[in-house]
C-alpha positions, 0 to 999 in steps of 0.5 A: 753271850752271857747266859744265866739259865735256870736248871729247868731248862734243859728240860723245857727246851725240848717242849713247845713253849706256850705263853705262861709255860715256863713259870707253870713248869718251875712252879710245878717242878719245884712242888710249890703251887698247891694252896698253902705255899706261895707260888715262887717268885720267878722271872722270864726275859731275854733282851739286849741293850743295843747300839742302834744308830747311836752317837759315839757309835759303840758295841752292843752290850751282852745279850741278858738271857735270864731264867731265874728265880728270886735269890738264885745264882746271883739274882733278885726278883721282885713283883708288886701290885697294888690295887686302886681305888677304882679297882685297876692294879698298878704293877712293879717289877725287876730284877737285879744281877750282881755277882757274888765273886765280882767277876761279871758285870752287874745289871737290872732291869725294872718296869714301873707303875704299869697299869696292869689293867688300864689300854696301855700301861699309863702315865705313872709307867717308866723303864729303868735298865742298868747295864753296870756303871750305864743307866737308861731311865725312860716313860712308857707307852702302850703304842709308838715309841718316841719323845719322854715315852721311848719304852713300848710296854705291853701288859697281860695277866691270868692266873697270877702269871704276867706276861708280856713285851718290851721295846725301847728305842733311844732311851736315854742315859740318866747321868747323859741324855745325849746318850740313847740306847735301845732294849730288844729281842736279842740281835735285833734293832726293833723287836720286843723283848718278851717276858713272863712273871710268876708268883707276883705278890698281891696280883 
């Protein structure tokens, strides 16, 4: 199981853990919300890309348990919005870990153009994960999975903190669309991953 846990929390794993606690406590930990400083750049999530029914069979890949903030023990971080026209706010996110001594597998994970205001994250929306040489492109969609839409992305925003889940079932590989994997809660073959954001620029 590979695990990447930011410092924090061994702290944090003896408190209760309400939605948006774990940026507010690194944030607070780290002395950098307070009006002059930007709140740091941080990042939540703990999914897998699963094997769930697909042809050739083949093994999970490894549980991706990250707590991180941006340039941190082999990590980046980014978070975006941009603000339309109408108002609504349509938001990019990732995060990249490669690391720096070779020795592990590099991997990512993206969410694209997620209307972060709208019933759903709209049409502009698409998930990419990288599992080292494997790439998994899909659309996402507010409500049932399927088709060009296989990436339930579910989007909620206070107080500059984003949260929110995450499931894909049969997203297909980008240099091989006969190949299909799932994203999820680690262990599970229909759960959603849940997710946090903090410190996004322009949110």
């Amino acid at each position: 199981m590979a695990s990447n846990r930011h410092p924090l929390a061994a702290v944090k794993s003896s408190l209760p853990r309400p939605p948006g606690f774990v940026a507010l406590f690194a944030c607070l930990a780290l002395s950098a919300c307070n009006d002059k400083d930007p709140a740091p750049l941080f990042f939540d999530m703990a999914y897998q890309v699963r094997c769930v029914d697909c042809t050739p069979r083949a093994n999970h890949d490894p549980i991706r348990d990250i707590e991180t903030l941006d340039e941190e023990s082999g990590f980046s971080v980014r978070c975006v919005a941009t603000r339309q026209e109408n108002g609504e706010r349509i938001l990019t996110f990732e995060t990249h870990f490669s690391d720096p001594e070779g020795k592990a597998d590099s991997y990512s994970i993206r969410v694209d153009r997620a209307n972060l205001d709208a019933n759903g994250p709209g049409n502009s929306c698409s998930v990419t994960v990288v599992e080292d040489a494997n790439t998994y492109e899909g659309g996402c969609t507010g409500g049932e999975t399927g088709g060009k839409t296989p990436c339930q992305v579910i989007l909620s925003e206070e107080g500059g903190i984003v949260e929110g889940s995450l499931l894909c079932t049969d997203i297909p590989n980008a240099n091989n669309g006969m190949l299909s994997r799932h994203v999820t809660k680690p262990l599970s073959n229909d759960a959603p991953a849940h997710f946090v954001v903090h410190g996004c620029e322009d949110i």
